[in-house]
LOFI-845754 format. One record per atom (N, C-alpha, C): x, y, z; residue number from 1. Coordinates in steps of 0.001 Angstrom, whole numbers, always signed. Layout:
N
       c1       c2       c3    k
        X        Y        Z  NUM
...
This chain:
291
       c1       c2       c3    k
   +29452   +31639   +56472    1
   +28359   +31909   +57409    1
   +28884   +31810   +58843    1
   +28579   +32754   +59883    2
   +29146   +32936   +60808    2
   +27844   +32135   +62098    2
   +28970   +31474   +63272    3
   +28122   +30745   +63720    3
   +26511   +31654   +64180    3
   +26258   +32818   +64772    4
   +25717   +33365   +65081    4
   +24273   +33134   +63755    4
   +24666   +33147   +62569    5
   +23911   +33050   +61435    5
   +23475   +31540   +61574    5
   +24465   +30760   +61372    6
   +23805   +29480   +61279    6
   +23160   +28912   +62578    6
   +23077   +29256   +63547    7
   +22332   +28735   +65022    7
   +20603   +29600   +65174    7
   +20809   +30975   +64195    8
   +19515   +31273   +63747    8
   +18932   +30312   +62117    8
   +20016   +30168   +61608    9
   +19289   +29730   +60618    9
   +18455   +28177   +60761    9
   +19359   +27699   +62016   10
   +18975   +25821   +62066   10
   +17646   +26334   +63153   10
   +16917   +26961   +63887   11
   +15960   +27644   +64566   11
   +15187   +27596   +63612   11
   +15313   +28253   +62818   12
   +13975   +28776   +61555   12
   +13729   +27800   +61117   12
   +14593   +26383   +60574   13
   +14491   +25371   +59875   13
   +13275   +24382   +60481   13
   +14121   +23967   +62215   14
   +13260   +22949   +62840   14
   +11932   +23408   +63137   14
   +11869   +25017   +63289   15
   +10473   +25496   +63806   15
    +9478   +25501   +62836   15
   +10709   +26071   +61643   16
    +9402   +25583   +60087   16
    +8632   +23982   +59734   16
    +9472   +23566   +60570   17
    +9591   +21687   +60135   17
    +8794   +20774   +61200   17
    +8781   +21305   +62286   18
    +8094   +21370   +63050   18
    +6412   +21700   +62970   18
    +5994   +23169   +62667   19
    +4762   +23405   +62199   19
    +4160   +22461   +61185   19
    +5152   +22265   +60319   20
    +4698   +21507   +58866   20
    +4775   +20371   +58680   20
    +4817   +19558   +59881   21
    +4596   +18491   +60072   21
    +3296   +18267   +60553   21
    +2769   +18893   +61718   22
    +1611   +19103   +62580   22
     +894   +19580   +61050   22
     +734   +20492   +60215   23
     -183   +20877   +59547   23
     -121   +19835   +58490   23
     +850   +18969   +57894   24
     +131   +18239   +57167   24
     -474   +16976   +57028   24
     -191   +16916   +58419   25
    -1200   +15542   +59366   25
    -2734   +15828   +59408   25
    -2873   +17316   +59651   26
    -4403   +18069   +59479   26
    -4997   +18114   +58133   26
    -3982   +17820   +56976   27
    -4555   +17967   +55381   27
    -4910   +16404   +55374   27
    -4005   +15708   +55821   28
    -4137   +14526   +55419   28
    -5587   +14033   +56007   28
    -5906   +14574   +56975   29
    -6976   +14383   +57863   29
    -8316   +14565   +56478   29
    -8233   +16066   +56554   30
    -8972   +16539   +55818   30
    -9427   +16075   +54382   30
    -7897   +15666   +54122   31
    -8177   +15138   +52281   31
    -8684   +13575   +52544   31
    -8353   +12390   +53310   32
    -8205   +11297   +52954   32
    -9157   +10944   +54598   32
    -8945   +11583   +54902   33
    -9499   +10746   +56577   33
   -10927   +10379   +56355   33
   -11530    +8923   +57195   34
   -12494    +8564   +56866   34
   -13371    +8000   +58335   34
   -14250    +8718   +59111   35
   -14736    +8626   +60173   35
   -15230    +7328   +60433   35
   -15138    +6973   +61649   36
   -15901    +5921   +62612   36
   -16853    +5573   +61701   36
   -17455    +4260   +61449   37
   -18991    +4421   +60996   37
   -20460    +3863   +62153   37
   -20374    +5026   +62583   38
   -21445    +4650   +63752   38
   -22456    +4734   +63483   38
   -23296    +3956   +64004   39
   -24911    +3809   +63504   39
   -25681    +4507   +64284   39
   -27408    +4276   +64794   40
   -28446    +4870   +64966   40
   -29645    +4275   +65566   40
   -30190    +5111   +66439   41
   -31507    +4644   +66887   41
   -32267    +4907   +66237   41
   -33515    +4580   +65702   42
   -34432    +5099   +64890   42
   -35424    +6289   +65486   42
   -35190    +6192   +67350   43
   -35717    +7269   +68271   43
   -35379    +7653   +68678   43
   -33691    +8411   +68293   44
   -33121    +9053   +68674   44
   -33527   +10528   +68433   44
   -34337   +11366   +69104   45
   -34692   +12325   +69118   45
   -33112   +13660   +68433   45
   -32446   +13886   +68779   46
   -31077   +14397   +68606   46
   -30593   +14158   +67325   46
   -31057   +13437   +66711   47
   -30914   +12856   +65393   47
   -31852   +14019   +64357   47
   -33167   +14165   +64657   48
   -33820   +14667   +64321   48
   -34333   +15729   +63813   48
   -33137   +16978   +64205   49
   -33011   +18138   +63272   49
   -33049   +18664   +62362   49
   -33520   +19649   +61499   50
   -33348   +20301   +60853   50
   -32008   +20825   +60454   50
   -31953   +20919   +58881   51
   -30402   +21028   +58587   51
   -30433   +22668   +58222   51
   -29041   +23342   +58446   52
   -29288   +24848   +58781   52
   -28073   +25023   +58347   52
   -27632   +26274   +57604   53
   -26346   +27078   +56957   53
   -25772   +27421   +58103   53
   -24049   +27463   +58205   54
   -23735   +27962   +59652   54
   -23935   +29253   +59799   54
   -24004   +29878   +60899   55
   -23601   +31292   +61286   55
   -22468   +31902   +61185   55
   -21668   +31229   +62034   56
   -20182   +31591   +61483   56
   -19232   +30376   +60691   56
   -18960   +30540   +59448   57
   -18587   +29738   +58437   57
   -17184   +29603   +58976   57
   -16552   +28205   +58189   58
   -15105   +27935   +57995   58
   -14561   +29088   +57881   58
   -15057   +30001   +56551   59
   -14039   +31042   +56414   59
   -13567   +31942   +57463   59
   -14983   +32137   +57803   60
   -15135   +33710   +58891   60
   -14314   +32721   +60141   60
   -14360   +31455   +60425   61
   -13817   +31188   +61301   61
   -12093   +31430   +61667   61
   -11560   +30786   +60263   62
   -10168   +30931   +60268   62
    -9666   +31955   +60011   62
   -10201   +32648   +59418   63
    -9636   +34371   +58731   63
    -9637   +35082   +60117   63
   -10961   +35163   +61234   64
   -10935   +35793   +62256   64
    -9710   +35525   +63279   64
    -9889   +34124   +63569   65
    -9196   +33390   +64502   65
    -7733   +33641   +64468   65
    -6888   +33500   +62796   66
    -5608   +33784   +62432   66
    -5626   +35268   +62420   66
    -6007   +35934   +61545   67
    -5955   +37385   +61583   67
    -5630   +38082   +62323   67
    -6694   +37725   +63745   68
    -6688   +38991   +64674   68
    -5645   +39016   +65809   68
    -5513   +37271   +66074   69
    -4407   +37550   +67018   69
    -2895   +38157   +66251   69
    -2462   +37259   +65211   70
    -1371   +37875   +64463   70
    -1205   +38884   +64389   70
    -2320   +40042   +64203   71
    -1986   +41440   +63574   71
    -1897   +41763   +64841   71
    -2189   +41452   +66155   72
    -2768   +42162   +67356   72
     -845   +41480   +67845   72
       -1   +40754   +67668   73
     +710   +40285   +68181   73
    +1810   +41045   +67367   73
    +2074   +41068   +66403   74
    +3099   +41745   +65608   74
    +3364   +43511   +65757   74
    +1589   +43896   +66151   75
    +1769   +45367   +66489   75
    +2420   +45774   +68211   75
    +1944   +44378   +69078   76
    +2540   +44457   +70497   76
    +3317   +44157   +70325   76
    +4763   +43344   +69660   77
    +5845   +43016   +69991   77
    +6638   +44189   +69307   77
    +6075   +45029   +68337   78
    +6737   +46430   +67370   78
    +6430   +47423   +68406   78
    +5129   +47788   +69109   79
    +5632   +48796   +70490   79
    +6522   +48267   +71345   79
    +6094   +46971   +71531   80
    +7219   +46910   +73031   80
    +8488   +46630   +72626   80
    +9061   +45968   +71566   81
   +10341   +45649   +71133   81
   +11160   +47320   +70655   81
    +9995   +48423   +70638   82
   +11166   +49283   +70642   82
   +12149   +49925   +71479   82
   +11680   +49462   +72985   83
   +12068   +49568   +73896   83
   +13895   +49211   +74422   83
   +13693   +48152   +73628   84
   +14922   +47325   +73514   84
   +16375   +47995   +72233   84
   +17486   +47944   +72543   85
   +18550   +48694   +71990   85
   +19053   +47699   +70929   85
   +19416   +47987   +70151   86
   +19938   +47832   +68458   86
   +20988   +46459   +69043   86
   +21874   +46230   +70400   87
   +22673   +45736   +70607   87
   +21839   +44275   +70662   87
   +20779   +44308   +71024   88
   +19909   +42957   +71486   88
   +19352   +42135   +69827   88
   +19557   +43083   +68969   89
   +19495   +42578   +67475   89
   +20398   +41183   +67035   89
   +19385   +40795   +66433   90
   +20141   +39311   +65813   90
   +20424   +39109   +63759   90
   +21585   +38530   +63698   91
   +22058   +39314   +62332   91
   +21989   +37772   +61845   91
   +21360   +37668   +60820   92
   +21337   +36948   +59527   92
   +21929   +37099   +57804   92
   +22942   +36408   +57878   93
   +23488   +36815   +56882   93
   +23511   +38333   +56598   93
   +24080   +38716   +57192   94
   +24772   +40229   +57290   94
   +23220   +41181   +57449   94
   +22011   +40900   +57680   95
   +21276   +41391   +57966   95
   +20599   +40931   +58830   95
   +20418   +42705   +59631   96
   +20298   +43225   +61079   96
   +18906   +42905   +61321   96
   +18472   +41769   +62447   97
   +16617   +41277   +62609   97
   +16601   +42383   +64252   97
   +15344   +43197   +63859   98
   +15127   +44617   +64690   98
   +14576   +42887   +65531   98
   +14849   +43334   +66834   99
   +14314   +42957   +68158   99
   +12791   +43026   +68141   99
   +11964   +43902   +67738  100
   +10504   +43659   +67581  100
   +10410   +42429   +66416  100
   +11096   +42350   +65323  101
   +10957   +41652   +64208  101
   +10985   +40038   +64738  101
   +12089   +39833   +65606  102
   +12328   +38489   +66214  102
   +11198   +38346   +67188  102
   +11018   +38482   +68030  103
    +9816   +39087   +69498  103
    +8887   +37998   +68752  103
    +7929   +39243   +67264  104
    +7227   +39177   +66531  104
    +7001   +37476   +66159  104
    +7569   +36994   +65661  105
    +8485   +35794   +64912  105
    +7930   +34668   +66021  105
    +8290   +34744   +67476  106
    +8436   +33434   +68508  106
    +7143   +33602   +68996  106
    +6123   +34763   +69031  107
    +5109   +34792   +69279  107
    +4189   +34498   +68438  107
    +3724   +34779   +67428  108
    +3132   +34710   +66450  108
    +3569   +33074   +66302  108
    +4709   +32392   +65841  109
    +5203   +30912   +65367  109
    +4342   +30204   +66626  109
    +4515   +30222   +67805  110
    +4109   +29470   +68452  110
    +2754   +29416   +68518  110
    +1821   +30495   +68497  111
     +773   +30831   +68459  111
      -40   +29680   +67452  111
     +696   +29703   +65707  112
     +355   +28982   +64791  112
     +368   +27435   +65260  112
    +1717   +27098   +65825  113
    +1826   +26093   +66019  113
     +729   +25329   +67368  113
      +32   +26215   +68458  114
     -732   +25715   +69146  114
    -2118   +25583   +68097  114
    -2138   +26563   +67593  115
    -3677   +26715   +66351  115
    -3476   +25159   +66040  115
    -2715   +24818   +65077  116
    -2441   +23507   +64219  116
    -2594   +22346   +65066  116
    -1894   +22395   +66216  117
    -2252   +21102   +67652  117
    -3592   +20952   +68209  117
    -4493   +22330   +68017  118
    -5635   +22462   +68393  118
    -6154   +21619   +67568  118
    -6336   +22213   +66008  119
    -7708   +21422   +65162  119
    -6669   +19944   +64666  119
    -5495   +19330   +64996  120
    -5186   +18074   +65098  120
    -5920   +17323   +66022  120
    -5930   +17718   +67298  121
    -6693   +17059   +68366  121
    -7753   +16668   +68229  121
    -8641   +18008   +67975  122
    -9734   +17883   +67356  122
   -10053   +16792   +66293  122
    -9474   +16520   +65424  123
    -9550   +15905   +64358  123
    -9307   +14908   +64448  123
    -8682   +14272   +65806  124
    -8060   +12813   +65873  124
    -9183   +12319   +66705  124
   -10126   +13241   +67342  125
   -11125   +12703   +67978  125
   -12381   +12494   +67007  125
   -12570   +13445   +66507  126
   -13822   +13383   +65185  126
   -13760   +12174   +64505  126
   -12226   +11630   +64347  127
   -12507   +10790   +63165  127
   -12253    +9196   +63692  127
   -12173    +9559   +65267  128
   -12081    +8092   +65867  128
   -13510    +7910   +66596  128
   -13979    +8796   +66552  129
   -15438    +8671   +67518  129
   -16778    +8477   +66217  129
   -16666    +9638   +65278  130
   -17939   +10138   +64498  130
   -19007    +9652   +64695  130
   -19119   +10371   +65751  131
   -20666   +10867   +66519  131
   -21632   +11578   +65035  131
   -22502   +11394   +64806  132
   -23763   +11933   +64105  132
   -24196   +12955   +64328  132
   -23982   +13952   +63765  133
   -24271   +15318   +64321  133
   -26126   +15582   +63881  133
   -26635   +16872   +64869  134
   -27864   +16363   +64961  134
   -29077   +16342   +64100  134
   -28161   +17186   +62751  135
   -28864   +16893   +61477  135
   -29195   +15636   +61039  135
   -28728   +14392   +61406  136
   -28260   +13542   +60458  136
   -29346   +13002   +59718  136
   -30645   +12977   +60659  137
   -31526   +11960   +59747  137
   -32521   +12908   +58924  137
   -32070   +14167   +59065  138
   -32739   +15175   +57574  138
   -31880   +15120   +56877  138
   -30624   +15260   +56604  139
   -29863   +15113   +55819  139
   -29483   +14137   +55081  139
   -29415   +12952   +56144  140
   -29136   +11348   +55291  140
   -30091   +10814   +55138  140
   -31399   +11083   +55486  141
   -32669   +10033   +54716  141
   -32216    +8517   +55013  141
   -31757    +7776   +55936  142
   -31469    +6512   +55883  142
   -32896    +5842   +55263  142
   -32286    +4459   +54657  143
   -33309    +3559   +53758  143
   -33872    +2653   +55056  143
   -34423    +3226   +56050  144
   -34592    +2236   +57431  144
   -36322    +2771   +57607  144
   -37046    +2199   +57329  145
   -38459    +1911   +57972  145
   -38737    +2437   +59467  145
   -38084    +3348   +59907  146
   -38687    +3324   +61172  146
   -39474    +3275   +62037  146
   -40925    +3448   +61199  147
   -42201    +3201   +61620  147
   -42411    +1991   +61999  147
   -41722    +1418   +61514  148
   -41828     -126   +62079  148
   -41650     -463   +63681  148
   -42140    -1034   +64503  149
   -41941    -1705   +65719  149
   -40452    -2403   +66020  149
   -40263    -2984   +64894  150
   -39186    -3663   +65543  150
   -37813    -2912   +64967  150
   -38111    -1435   +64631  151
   -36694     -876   +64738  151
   -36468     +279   +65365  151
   -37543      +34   +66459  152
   -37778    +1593   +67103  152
   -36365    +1437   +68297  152
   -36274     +285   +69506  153
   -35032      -13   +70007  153
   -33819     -500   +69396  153
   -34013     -498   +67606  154
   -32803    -1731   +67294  154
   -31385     -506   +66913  154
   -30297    -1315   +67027  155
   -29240     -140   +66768  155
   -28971     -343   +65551  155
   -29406     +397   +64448  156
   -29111     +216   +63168  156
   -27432     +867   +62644  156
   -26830      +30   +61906  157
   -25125     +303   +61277  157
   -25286      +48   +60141  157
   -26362    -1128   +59362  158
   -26335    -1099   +58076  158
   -27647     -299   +57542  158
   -26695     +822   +56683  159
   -27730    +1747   +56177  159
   -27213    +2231   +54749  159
   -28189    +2664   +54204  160
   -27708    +3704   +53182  160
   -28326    +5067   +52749  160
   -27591    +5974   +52672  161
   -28356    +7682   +52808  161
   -29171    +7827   +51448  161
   -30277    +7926   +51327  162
   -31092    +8388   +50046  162
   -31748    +9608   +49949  162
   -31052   +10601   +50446  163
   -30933   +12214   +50083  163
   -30625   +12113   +48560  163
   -31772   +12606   +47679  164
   -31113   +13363   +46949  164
   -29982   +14324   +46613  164
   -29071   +13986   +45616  165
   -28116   +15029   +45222  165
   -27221   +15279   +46482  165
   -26866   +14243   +47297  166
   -26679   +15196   +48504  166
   -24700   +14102   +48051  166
   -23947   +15409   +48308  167
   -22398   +15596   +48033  167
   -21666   +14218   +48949  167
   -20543   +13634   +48613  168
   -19921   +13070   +49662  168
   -19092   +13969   +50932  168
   -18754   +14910   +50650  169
   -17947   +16300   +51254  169
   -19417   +16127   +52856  169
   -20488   +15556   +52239  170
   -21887   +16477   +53538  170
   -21379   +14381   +54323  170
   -21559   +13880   +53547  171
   -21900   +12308   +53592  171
   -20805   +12019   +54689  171
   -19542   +12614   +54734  172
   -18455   +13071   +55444  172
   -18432   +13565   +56876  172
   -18823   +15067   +56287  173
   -19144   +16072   +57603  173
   -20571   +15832   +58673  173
   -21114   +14657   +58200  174
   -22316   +14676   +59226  174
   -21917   +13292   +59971  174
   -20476   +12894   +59992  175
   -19959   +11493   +61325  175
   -19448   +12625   +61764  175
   -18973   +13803   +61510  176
   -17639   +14437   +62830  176
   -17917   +15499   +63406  176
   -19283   +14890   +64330  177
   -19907   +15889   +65270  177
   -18688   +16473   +66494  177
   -18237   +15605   +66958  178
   -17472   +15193   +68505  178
   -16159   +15498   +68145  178
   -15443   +16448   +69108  179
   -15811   +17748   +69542  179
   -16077   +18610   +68500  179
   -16678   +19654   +68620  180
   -16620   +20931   +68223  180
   -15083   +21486   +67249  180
   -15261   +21446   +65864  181
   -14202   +21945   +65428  181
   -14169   +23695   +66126  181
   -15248   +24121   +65019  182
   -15368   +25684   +65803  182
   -15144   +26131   +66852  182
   -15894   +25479   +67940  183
   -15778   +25822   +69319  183
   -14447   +25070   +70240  183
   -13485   +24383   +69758  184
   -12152   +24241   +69804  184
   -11028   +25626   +69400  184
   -10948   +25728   +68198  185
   -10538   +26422   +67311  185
   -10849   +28021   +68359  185
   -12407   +28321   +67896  186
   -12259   +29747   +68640  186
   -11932   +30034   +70216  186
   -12082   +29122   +70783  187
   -11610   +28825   +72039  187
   -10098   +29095   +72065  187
    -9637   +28561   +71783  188
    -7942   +28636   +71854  188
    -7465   +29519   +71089  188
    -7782   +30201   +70184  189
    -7441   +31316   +69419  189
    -7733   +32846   +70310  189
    -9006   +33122   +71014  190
    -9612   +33721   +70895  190
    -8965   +34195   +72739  190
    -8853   +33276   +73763  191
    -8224   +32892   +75335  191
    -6757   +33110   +74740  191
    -6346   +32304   +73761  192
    -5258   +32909   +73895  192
    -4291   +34299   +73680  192
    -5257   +35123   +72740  193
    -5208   +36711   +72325  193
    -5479   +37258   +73656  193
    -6459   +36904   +74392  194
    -7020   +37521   +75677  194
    -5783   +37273   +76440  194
    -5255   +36329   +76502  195
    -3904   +36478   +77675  195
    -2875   +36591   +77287  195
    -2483   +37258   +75777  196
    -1689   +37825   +75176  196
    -1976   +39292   +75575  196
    -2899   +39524   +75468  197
    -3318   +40893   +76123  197
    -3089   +41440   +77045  197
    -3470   +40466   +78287  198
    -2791   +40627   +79871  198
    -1338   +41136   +79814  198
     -627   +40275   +79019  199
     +750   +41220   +79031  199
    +1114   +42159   +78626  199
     +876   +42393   +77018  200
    +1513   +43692   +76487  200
     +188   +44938   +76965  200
     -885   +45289   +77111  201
    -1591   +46327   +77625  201
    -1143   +46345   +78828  201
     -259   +47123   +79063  202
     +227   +47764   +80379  202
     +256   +49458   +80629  202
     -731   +50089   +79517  203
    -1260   +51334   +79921  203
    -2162   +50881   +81420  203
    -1668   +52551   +81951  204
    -2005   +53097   +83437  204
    -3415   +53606   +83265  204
    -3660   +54354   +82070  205
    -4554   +55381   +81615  205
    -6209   +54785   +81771  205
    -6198   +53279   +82009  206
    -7944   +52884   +82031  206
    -7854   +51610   +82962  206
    -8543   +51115   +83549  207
    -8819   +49722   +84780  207
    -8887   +48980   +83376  207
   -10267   +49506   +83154  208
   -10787   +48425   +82303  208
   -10674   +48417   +80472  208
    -9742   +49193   +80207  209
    -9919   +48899   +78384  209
    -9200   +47812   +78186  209
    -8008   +47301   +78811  210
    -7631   +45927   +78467  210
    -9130   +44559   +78968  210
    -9436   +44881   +79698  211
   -10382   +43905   +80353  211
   -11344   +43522   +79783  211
   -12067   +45065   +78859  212
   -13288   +44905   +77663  212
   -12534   +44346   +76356  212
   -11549   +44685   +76179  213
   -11071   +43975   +74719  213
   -10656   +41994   +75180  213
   -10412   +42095   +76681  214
   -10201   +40863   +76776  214
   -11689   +40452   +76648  214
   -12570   +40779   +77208  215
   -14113   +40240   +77433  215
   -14924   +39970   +75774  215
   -14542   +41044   +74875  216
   -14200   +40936   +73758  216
   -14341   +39237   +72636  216
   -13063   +39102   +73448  217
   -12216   +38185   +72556  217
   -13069   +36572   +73109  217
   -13645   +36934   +75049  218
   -14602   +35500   +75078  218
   -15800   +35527   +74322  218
   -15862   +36457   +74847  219
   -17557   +36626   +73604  219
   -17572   +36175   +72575  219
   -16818   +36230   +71781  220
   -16846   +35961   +70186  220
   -16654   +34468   +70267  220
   -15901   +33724   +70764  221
   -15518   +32448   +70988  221
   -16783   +31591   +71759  221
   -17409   +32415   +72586  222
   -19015   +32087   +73146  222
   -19907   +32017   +72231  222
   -19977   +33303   +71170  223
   -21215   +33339   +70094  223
   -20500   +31921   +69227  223
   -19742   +31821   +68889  224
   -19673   +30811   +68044  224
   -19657   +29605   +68089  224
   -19605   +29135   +69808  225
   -20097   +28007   +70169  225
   -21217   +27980   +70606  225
   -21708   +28813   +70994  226
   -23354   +28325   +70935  226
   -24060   +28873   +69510  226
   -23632   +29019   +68584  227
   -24240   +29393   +67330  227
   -24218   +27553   +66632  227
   -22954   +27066   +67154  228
   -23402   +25088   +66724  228
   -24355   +24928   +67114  228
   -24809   +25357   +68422  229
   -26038   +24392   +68439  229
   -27227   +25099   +68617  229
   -27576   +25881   +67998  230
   -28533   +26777   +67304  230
   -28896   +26586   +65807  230
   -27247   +26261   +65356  231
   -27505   +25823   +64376  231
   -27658   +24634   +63520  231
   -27621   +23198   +64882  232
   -28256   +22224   +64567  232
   -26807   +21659   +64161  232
   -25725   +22139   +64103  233
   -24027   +21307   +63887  233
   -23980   +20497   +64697  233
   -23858   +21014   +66069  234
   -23116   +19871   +66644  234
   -24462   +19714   +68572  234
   -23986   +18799   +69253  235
   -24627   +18324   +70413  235
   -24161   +19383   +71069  235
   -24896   +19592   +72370  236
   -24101   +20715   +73451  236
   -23047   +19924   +73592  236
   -23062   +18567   +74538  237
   -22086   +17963   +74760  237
   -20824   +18402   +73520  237
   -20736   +18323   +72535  238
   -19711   +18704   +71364  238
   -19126   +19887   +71377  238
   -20160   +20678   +72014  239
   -19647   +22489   +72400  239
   -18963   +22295   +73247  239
   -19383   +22024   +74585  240
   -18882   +21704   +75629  240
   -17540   +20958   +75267  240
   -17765   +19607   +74336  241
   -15681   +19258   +74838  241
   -14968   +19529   +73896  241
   -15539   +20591   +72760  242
   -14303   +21647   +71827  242
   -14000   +22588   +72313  242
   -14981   +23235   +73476  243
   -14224   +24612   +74042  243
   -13417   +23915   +75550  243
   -13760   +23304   +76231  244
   -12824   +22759   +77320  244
   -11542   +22463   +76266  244
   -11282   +21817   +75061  245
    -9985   +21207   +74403  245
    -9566   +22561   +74152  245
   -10026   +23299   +73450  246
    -9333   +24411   +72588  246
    -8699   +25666   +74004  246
    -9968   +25749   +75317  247
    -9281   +26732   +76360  247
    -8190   +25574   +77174  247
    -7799   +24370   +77390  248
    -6472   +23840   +77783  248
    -5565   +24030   +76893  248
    -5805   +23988   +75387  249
    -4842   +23740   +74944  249
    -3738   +25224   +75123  249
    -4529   +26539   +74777  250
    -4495   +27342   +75147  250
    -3680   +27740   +76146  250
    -4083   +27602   +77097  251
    -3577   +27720   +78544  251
    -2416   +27009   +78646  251
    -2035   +25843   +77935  252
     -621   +24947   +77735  252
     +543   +26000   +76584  252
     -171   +26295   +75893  253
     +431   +27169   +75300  253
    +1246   +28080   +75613  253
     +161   +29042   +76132  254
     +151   +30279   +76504  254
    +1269   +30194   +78019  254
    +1393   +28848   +78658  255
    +1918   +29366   +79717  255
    +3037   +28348   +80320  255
    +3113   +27400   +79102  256
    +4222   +25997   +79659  256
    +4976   +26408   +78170  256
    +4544   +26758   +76880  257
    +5233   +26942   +75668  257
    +6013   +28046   +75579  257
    +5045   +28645   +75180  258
    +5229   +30351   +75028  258
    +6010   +30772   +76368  258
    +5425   +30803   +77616  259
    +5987   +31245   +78930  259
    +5774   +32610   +78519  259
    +4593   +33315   +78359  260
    +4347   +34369   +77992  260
    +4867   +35710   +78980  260
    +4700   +34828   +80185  261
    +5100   +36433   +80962  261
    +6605   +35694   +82261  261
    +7192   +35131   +81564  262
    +8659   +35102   +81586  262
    +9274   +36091   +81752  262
    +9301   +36873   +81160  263
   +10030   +38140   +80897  263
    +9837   +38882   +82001  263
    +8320   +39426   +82790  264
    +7802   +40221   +83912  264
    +8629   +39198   +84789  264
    +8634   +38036   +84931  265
    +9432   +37551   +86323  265
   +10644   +37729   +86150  265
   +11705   +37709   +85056  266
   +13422   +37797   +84900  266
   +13176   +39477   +84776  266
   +12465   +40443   +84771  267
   +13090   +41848   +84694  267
   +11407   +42142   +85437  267
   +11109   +41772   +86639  268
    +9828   +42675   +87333  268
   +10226   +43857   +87742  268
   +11754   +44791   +87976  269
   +11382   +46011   +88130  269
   +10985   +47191   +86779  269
   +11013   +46208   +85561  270
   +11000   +46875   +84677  270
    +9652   +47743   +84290  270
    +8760   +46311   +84928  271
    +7339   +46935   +84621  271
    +6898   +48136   +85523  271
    +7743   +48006   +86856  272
    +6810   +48578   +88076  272
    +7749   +49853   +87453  272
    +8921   +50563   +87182  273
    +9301   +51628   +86701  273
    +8292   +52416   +85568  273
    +8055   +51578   +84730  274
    +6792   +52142   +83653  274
    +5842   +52797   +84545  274
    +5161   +51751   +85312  275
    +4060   +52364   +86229  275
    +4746   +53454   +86861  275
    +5706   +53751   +87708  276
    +6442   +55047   +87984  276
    +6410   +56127   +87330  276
    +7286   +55999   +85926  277
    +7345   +56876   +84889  277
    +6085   +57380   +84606  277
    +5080   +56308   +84368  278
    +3614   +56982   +83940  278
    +2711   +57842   +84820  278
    +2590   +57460   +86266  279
    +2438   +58264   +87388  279
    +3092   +59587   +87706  279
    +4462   +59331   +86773  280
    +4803   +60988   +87357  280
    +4950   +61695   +86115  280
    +4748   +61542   +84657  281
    +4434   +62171   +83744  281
    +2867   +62568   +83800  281
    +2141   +61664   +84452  282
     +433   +62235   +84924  282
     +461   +63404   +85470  282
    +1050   +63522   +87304  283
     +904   +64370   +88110  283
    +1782   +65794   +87780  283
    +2733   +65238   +86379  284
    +3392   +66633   +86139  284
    +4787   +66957   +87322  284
    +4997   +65333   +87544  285
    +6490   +65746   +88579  285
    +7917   +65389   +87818  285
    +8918   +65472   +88524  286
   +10264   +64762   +87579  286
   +10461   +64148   +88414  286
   +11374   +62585   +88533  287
   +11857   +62354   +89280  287
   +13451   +62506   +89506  287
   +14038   +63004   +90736  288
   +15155   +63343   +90614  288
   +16146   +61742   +90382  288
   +17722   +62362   +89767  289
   +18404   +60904   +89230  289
   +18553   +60135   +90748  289
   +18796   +60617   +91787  290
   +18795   +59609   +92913  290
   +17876   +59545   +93507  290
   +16676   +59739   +93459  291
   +15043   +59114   +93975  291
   +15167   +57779   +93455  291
C-alpha cells in the first residue's frame, strides 16, 4: 500500500470513528437513558393539554432532514467537481476517487456528523432537565387529588401515572419536553442546506431561484416548529431553545467545520470568471485570449 493510499485510508477510519462514536452515545441515550424526575403543580395550567398525534413524525422528520440535504449535496459537488481535472483525483488502492466523489464524501460526512452533535445536545439537555411536556396531566393521570386545597400550591414529585394501558416508551417521552428535538434537528438540517446553497447555486440566469429554494428550506424547519406547539409536544419556550441550538449549531458547522466557502476566498477569481463567461455567452460576445 502506497503512502498516498494509506493517509486516505487512516482519514476514512478516524472520520468513520469519529461519527460512531457521537452516534452511539445518541442510542445509548435513546435505549437506556432515563430523564430528570421532575414533579408538578397541580395549577399548572401548561400541564393541561390535550394529547395530539404529531404533524410531522420522527419518520418524516429524519428521512426529510437526511435525505434532502445529502441528495442536494452529492448532486452539487458532481456538477461542480466536474470542473476540476482527473490530476486533482485521489487513488485508493489502485482505484481512481473522481474529485466530485471525494468533494461529495467531506461534505455530506461532516454534514452527518453536525446532524449527530445536534440531537446529542439535544439529548443531553432533555435528559438532564425533563421538563413535562404540556400533555402531561392528560396523559399521566397522576394519583394526586387536586381538588383538594392543600395541593393546589404544593410541588408534587411523589406520584404515580394511572392512564390506562398507557406504554413506558409515552411514560418516557412526556419528561423530555426541553429543547425541542424536532425543532433542533430541522433547524440545523434545514439552515444548513440553505447555506449550502449560497455556495454551489451560482447560476447568473435568476436573483431569486436560489433565494426561494433557500426560503424553502426555513419554512419547513418553521412549520415544524411551530407544529410542537400546536400540537401540544412541547412549550414555546422548547421551540424557541431547539431552534436557537440546532441554527448555532449549524452556523458552527457550516462555517468554523466545514469552512464551506473556503474555496471562493483561496480561488475568488474563479467565481468572478464564471460570472464573465456567463455574461458573455448571454450577450452572444467572445472574449478575445488577451482581454
Amino acid at each position: 500500500m502506497d503512502r498516498s493510499s494509506k493517509l486516505i485510508l487512516r482519514k476514512l477510519i478516524i472520520d468513520f470513528v469519529c461519527l460512531l462514536i457521537v452516534s452511539m452515545v445518541v442510542l445509548m441515550f435513546f435505549l437506556f437513558g432515563k430523564p430528570y424526575k421532575r414533579g408538578f403543580f397541580c395549577n399548572d395550567e401548561s400541564l393541561m393539554h390535550p394529547y395530539h398525534t404529531s404533524t410531522v413524525t420522527s419518520a418524516m422528520l429524519y428521512v426529510t432532514g437526511l435525505f434532502l440535504p445529502i441528495c442536494t449535496m452529492i448532486a452539487g459537488e458532481f456538477i461542480h467537481g466536474r470542473q476540476f481535472s482527473t490530476e486533482s483525483s485521489k487513488v485508493l488502492f489502485g482505484y481512481t476517487i473522481p474529485p466530485w466523489l471525494w468533494l461529495a464524501y467531506t461534505k455530506v460526512g461532516i454534514f452527518g456528523f453536525g446532524a449527530a452533535t445536534t440531537v446529542l445536545v439535544t439529548d443531553i439537555a432533555k435528559y438532564t432537565i425533563g421538563r413535562l411536556r404540556p400533555h402531561f396531566m392528560t396523559l399521566c393521570v397522576p394519583n394526586i387529588n387536586c381538588t383538594l386545597p392543600e395541593n393546589h400550591f404544593r410541588y408534587i414529585e411523589d406520584f404515580t401515572c394511572t392512564a390506562p394501558n398507557i406504554s413506558p416508551k409515552l411514560l418516557k417521552e412526556m419528561r423530555l419536553s426541553f429543547p425541542s428535538g424536532h425543532s433542533s434537528f430541522s433547524a440545523y438540517t434545514m439552515i444548513y442546506l440553505a447555506i449550502y446553497l449560497q455556495l454551489r447555486i451560482t447560476w447568473k440566469g435568476s436573483k431569486l431561484l436560489r433565494h426561494i429554494l433557500q426560503l424553502t428550506c426555513i419554512l419547513m424547519a418553521w412549520f415544524t416548529a411551530m407544529s410542537r406547539i400546536s400540537d401540544y409536544k412541547h412549550h414555546w419556550s422548547d421551540v424557541l431553545a431547539g431552534s436557537t441550538l440546532g441554527t448555532t449549531v449549524a452556523l458552527i458547522v457550516a462555517f468554523c467545520v466545514a469552512d464551506l466557502f473556503e474555496e471562493r476566498r483561496s480561488h475568488p477569481m474563479t467565481e468572478k470568471q464564471r460570472a464573465v463567461d456567463y455574461e458573455a455567452a448571454e450577450a452572444g460576445t467572445q472574449l478575445s485570449p488577451g482581454s
